[in-house]
N, CA, C and O atoms as a GROMACS GRO file, in nm:
protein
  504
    1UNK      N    1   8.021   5.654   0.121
    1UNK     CA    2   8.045   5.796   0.141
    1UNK      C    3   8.128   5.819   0.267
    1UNK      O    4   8.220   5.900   0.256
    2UNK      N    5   8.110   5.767   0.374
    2UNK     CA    6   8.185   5.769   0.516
    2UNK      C    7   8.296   5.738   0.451
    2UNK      O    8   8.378   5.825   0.421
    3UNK      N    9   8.314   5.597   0.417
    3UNK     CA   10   8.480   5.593   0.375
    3UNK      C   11   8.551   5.680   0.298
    3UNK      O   12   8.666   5.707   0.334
    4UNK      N   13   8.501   5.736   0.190
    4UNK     CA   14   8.583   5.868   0.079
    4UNK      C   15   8.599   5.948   0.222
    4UNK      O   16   8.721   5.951   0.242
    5UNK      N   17   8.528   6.016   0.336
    5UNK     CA   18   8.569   6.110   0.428
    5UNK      C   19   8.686   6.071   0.516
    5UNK      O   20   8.781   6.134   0.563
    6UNK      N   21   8.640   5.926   0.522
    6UNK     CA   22   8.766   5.879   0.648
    6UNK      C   23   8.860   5.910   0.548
    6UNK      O   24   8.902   6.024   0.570
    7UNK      N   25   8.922   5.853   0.432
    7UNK     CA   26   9.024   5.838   0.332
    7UNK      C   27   9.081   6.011   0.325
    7UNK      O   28   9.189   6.056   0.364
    8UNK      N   29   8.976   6.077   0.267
    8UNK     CA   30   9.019   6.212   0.305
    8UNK      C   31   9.045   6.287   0.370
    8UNK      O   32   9.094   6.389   0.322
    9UNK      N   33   9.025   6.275   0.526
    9UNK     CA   34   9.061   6.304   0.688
    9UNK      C   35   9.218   6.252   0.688
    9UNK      O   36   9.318   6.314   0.723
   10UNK      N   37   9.204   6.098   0.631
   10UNK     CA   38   9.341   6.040   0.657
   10UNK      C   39   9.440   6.136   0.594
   10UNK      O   40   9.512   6.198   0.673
   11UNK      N   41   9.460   6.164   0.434
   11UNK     CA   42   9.505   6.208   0.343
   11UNK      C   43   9.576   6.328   0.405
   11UNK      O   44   9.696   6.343   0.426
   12UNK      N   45   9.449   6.430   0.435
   12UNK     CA   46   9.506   6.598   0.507
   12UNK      C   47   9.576   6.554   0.650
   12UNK      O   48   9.637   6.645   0.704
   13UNK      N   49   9.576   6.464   0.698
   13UNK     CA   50   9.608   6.449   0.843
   13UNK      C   51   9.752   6.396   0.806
   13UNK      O   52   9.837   6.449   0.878
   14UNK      N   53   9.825   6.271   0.677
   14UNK     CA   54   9.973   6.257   0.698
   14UNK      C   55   9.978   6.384   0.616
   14UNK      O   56  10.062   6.447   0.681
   15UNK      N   57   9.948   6.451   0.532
   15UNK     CA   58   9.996   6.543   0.454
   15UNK      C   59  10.059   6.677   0.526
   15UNK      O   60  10.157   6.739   0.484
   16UNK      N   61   9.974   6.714   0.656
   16UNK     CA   62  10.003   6.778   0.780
   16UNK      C   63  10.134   6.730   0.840
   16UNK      O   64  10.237   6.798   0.847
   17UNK      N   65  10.116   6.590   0.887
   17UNK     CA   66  10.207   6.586   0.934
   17UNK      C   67  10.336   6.572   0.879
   17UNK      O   68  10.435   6.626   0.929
   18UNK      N   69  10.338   6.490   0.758
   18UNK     CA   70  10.456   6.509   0.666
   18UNK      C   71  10.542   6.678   0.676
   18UNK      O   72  10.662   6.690   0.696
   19UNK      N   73  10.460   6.778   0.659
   19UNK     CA   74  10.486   6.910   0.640
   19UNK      C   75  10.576   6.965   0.770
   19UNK      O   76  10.669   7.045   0.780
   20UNK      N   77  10.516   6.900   0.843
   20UNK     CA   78  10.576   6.950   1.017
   20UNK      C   79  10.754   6.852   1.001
   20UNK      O   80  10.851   6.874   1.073
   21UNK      N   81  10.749   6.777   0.918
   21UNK     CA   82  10.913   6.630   0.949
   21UNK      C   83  10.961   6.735   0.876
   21UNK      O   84  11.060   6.792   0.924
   22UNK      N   85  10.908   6.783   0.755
   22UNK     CA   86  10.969   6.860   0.638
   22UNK      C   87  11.040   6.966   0.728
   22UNK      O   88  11.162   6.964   0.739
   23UNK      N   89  10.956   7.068   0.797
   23UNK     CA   90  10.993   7.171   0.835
   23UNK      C   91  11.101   7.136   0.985
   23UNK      O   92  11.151   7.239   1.032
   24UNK      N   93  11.123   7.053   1.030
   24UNK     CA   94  11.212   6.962   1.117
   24UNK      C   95  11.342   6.953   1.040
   24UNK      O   96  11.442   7.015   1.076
   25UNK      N   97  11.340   6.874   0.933
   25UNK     CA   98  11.440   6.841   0.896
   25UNK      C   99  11.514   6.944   0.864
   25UNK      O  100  11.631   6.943   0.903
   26UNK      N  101  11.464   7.064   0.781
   26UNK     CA  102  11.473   7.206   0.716
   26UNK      C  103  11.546   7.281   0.889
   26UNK      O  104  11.654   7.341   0.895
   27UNK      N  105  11.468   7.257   0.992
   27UNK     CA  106  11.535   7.311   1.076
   27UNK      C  107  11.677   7.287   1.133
   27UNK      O  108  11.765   7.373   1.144
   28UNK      N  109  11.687   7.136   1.174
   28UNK     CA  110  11.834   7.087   1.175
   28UNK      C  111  11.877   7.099   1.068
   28UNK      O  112  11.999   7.117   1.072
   29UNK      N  113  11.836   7.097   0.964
   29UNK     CA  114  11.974   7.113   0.848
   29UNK      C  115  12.030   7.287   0.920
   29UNK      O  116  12.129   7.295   0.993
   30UNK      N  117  11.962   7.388   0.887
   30UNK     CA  118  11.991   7.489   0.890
   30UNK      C  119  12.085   7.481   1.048
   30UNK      O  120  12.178   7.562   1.052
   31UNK      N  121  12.075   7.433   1.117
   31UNK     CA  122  12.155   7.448   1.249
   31UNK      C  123  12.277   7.419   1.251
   31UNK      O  124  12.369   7.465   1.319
   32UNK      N  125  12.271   7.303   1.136
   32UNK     CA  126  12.418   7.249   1.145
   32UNK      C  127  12.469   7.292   1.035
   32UNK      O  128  12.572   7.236   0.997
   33UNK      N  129  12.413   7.398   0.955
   33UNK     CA  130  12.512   7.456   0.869
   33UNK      C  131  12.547   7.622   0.959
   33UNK      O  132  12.650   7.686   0.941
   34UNK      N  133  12.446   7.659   1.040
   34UNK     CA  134  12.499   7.738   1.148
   34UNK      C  135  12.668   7.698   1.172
   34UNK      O  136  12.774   7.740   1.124
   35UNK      N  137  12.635   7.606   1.262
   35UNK     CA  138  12.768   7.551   1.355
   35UNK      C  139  12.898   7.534   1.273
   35UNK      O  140  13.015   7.526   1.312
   36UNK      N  141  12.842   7.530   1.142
   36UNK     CA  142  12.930   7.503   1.028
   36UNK      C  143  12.990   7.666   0.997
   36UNK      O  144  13.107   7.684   0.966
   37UNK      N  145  12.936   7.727   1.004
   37UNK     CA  146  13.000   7.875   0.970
   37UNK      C  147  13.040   7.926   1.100
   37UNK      O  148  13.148   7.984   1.095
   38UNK      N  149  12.988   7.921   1.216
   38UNK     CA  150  13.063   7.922   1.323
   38UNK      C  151  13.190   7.916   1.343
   38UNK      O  152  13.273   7.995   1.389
   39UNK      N  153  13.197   7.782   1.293
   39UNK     CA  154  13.379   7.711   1.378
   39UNK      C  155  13.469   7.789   1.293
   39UNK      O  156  13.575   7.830   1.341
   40UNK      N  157  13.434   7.815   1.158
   40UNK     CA  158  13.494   7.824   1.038
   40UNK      C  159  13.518   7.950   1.096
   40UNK      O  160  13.634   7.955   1.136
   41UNK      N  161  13.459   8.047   1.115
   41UNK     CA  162  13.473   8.195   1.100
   41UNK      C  163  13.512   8.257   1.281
   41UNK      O  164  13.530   8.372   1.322
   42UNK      N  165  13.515   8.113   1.360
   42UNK     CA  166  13.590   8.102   1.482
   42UNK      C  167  13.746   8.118   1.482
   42UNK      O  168  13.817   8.206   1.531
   43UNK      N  169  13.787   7.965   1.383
   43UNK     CA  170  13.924   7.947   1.339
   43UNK      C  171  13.957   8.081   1.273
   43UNK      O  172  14.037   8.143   1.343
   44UNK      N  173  13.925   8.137   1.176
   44UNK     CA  174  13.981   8.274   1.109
   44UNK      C  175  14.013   8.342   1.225
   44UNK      O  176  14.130   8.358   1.260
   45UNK      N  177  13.917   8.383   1.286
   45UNK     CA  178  13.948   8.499   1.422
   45UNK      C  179  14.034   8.437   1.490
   45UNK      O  180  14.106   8.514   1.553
   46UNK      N  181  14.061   8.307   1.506
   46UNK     CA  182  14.218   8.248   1.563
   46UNK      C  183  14.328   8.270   1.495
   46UNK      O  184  14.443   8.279   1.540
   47UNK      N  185  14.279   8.281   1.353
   47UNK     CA  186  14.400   8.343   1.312
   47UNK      C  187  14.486   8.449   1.372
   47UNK      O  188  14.588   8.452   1.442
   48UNK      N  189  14.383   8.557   1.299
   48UNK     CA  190  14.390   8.693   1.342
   48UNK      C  191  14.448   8.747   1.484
   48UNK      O  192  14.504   8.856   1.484
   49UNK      N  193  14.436   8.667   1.619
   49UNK     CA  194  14.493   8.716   1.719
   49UNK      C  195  14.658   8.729   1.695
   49UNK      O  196  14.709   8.841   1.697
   50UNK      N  197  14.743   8.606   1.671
   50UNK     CA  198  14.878   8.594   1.641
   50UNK      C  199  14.931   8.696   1.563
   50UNK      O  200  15.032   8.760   1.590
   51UNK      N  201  14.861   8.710   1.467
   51UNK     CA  202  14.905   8.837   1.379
   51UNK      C  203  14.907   8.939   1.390
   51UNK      O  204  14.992   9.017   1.347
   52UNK      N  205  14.802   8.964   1.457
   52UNK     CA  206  14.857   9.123   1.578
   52UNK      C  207  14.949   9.145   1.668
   52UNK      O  208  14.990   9.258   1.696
   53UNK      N  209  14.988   9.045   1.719
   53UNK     CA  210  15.106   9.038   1.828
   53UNK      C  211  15.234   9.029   1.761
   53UNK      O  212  15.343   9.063   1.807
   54UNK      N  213  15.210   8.981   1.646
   54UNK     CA  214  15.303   8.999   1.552
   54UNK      C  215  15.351   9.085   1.490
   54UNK      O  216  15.468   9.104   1.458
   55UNK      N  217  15.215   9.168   1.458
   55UNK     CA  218  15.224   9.324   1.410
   55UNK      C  219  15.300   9.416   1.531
   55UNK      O  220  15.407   9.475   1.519
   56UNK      N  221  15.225   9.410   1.637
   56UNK     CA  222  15.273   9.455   1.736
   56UNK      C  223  15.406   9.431   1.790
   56UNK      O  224  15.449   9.536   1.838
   57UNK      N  225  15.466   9.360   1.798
   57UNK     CA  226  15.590   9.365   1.852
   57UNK      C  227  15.678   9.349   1.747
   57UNK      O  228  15.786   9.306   1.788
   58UNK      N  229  15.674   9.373   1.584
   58UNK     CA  230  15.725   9.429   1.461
   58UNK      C  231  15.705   9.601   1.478
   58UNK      O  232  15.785   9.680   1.426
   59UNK      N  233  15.599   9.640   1.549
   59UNK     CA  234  15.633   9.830   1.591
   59UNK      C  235  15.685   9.874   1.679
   59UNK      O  236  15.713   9.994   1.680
   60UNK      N  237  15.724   9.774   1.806
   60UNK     CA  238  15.778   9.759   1.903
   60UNK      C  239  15.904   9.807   1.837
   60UNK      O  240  15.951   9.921   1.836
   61UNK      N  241  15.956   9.674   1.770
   61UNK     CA  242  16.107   9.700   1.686
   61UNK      C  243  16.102   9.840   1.627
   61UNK      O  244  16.151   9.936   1.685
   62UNK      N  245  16.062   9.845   1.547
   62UNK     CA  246  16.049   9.960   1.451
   62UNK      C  247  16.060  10.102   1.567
   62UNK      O  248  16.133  10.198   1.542
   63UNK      N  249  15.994  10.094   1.665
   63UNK     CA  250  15.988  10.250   1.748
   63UNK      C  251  16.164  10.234   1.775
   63UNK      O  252  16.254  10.310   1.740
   64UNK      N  253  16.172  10.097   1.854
   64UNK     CA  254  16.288  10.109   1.891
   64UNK      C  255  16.356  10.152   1.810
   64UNK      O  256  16.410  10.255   1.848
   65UNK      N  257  16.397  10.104   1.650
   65UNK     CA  258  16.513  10.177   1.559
   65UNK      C  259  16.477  10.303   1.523
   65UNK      O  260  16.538  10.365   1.435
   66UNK      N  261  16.363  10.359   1.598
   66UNK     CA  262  16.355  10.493   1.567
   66UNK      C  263  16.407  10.570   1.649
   66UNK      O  264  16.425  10.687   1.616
   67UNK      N  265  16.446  10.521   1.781
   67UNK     CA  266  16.494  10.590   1.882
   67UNK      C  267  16.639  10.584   1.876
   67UNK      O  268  16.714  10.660   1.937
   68UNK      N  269  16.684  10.463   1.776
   68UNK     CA  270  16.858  10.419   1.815
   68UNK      C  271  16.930  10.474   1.695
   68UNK      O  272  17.052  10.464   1.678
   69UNK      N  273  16.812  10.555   1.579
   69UNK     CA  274  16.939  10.593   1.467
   69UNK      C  275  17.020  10.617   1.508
   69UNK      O  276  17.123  10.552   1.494
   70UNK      N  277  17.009  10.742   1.589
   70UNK     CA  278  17.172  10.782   1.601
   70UNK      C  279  17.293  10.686   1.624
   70UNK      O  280  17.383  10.698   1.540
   71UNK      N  281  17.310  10.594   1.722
   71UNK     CA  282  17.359  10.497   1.728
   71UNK      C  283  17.416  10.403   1.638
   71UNK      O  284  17.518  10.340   1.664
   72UNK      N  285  17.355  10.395   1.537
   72UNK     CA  286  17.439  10.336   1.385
   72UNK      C  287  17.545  10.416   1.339
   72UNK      O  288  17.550  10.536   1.318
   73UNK      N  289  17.631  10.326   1.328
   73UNK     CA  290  17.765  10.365   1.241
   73UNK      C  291  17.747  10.436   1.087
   73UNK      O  292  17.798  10.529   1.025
   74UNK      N  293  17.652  10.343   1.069
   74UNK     CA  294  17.624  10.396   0.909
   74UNK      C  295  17.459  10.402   0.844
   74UNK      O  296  17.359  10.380   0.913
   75UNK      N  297  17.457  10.424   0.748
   75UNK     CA  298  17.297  10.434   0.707
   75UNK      C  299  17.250  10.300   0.635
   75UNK      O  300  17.139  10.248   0.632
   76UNK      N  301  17.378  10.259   0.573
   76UNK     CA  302  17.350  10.073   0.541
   76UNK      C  303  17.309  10.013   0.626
   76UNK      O  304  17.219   9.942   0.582
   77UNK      N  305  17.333   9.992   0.778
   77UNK     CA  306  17.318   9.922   0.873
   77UNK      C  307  17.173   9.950   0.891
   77UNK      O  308  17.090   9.859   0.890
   78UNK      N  309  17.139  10.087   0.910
   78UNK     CA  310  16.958  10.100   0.878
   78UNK      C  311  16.935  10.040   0.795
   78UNK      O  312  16.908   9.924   0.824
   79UNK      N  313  16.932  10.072   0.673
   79UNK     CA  314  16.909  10.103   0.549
   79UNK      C  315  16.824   9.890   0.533
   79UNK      O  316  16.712   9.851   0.504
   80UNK      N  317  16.965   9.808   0.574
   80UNK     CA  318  16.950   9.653   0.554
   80UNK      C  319  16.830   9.603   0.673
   80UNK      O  320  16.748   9.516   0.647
   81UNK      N  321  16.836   9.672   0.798
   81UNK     CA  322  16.767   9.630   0.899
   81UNK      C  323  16.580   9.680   0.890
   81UNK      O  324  16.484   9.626   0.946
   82UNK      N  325  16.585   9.796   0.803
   82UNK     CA  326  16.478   9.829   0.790
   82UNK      C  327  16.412   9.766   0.606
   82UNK      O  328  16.296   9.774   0.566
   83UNK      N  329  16.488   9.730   0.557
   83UNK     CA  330  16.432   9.604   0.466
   83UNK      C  331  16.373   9.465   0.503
   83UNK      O  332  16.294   9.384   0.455
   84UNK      N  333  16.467   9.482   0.634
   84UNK     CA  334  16.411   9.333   0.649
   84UNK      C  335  16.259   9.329   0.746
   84UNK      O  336  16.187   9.232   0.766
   85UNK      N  337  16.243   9.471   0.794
   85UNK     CA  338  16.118   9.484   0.860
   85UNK      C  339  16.024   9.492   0.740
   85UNK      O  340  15.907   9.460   0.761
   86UNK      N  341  16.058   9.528   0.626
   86UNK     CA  342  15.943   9.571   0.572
   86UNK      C  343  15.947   9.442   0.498
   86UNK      O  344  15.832   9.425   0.459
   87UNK      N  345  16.007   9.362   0.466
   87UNK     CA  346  15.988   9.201   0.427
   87UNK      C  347  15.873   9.106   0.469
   87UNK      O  348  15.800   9.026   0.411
   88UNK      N  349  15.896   9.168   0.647
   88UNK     CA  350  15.784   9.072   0.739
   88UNK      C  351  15.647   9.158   0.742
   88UNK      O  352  15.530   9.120   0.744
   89UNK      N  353  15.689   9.255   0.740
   89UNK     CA  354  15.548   9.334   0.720
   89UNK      C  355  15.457   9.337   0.520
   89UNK      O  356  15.347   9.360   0.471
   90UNK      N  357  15.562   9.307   0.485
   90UNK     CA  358  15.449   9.261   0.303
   90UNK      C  359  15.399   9.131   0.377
   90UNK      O  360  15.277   9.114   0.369
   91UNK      N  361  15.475   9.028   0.453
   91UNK     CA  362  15.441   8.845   0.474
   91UNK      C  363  15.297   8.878   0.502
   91UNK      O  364  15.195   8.847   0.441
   92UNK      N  365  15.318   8.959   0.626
   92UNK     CA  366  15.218   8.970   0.682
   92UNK      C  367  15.110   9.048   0.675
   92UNK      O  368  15.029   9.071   0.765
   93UNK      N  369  15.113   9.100   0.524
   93UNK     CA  370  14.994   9.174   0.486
   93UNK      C  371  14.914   9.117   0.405
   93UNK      O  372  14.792   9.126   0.397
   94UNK      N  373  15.031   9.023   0.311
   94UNK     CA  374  14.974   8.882   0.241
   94UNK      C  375  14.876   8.779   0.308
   94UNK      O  376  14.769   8.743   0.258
   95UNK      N  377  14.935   8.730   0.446
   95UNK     CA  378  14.848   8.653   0.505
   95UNK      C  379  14.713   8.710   0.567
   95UNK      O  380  14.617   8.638   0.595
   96UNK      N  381  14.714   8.828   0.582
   96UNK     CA  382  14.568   8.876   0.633
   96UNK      C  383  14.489   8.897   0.496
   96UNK      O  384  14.372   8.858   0.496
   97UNK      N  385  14.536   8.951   0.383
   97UNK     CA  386  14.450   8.951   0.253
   97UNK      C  387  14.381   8.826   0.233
   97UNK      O  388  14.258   8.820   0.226
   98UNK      N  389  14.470   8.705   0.223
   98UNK     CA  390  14.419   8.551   0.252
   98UNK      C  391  14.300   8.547   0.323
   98UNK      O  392  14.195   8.506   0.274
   99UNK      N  393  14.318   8.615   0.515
   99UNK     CA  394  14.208   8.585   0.570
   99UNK      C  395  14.111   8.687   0.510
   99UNK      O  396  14.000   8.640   0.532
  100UNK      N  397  14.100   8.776   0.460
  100UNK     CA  398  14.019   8.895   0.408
  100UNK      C  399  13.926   8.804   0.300
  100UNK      O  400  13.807   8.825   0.279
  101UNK      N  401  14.000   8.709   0.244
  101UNK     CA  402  13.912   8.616   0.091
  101UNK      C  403  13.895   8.501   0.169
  101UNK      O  404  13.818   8.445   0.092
  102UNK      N  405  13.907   8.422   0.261
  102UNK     CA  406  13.836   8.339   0.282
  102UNK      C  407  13.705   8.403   0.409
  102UNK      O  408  13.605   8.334   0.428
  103UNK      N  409  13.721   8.518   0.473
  103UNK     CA  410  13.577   8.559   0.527
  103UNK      C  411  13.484   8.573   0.406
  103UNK      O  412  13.369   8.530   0.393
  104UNK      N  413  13.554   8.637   0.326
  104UNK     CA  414  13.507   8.645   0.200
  104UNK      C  415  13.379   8.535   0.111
  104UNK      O  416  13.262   8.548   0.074
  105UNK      N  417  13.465   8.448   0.109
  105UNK     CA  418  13.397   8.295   0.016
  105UNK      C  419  13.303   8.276   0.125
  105UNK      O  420  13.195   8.228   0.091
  106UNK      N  421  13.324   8.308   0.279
  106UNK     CA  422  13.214   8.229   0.373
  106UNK      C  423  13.124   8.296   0.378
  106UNK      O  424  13.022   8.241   0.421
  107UNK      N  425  13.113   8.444   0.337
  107UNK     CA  426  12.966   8.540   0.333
  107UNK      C  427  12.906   8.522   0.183
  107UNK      O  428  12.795   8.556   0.143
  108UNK      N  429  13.035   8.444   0.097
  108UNK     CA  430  12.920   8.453  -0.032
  108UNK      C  431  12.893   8.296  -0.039
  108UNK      O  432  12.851   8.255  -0.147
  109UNK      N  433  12.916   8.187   0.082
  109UNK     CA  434  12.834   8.050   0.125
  109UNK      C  435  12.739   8.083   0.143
  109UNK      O  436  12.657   8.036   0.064
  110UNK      N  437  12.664   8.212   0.281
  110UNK     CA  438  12.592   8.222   0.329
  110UNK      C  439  12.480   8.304   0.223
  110UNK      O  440  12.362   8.269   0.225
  111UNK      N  441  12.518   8.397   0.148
  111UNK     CA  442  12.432   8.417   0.062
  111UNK      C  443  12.362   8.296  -0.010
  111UNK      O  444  12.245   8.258  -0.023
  112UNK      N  445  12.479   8.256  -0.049
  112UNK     CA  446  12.423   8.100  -0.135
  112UNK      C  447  12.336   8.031  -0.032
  112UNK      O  448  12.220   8.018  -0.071
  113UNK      N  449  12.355   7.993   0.063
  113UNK     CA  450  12.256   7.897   0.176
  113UNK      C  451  12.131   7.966   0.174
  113UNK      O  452  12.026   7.906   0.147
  114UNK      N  453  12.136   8.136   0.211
  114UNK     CA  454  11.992   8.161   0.205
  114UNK      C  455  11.938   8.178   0.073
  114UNK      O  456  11.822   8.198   0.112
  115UNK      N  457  11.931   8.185  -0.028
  115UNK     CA  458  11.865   8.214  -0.168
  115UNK      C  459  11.854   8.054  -0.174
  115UNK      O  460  11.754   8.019  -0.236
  116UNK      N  461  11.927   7.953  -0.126
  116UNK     CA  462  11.834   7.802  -0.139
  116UNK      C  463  11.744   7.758  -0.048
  116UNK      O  464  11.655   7.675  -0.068
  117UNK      N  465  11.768   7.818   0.058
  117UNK     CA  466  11.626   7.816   0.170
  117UNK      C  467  11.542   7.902   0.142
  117UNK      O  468  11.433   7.883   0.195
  118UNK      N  469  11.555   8.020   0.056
  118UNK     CA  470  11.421   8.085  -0.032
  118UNK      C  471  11.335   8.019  -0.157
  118UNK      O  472  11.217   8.033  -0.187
  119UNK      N  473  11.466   7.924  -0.231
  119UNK     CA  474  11.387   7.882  -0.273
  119UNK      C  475  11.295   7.736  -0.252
  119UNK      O  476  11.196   7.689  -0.308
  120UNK      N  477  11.381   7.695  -0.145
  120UNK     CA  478  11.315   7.584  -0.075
  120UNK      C  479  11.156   7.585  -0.026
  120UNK      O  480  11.077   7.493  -0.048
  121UNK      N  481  11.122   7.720   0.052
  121UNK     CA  482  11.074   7.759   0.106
  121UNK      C  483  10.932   7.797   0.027
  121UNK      O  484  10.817   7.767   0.061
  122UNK      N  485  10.973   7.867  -0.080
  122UNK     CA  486  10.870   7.878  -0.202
  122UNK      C  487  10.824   7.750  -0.241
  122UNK      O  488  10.704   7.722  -0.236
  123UNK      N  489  10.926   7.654  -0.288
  123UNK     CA  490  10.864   7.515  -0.299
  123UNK      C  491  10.716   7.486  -0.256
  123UNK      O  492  10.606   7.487  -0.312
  124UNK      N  493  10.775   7.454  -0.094
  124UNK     CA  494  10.647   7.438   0.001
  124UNK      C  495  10.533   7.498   0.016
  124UNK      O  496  10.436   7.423   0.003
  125UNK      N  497  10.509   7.619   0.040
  125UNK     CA  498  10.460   7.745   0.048
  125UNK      C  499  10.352   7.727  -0.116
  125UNK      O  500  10.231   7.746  -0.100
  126UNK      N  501  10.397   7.696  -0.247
  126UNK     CA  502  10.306   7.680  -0.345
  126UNK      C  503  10.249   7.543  -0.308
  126UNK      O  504  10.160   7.492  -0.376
   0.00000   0.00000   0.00000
């Protein structure tokens, strides 16, 4: 009879501790998929700075030919110079839509990550 208790002391005691490595491991995983959406959604916002300065000194131009119509000989000479602004300004509305869908895919990772740590979590928990 002592021994079935020791055996069963033993049993709840790795089963405990097993539960605690479980919830360890469960913790670093989750950290380093942190750090993982971090860098990712770091680099995007690196994007994003250039492209404002870009934007920005594309309105720079633009005020300026707003101030120099008069100054043109003709309305072609607008007419070609302000095509070609609005060329760089579609480029560059394209490339931020880009960053718009990949923030995108990384909030519907993170959905996905937590609905598998819910159901991870339930696992254990039953």
């Amino acid at each position: 009879m002592e021994a079935l208790t020791w055996t069963a002391i033993g049993l709840v005691g790795a089963a405990v501790l097993g539960s605690f490595g479980a919830f360890f491991y469960l913790g670093t995983r989750i950290d380093a998929l942190g750090s993982q959406v971090t860098a990712r959604m770091d680099s995007l916002f690196g994007q994003i700075g250039p492209m404002q300065r870009i934007m920005g000194s594309l309105d720079a131009r633009m005020t300026g030919l707003q101030e120099t119509v008069g100054t043109f000989q003709t309305v072609g000479a607008l007419d070609r110079r302000m095509g070609t602004l609005e060329k760089a300004v579609g480029s560059l509305d394209t490339r931020l839509v880009a960053i718009e869908q990949r923030l995108g895919a990384v909030d519907g990772g993170l959905d996905a990550l937590a609905s598998k740590l819910d159901e991870h979590l339930q696992r254990h928990a039953s």
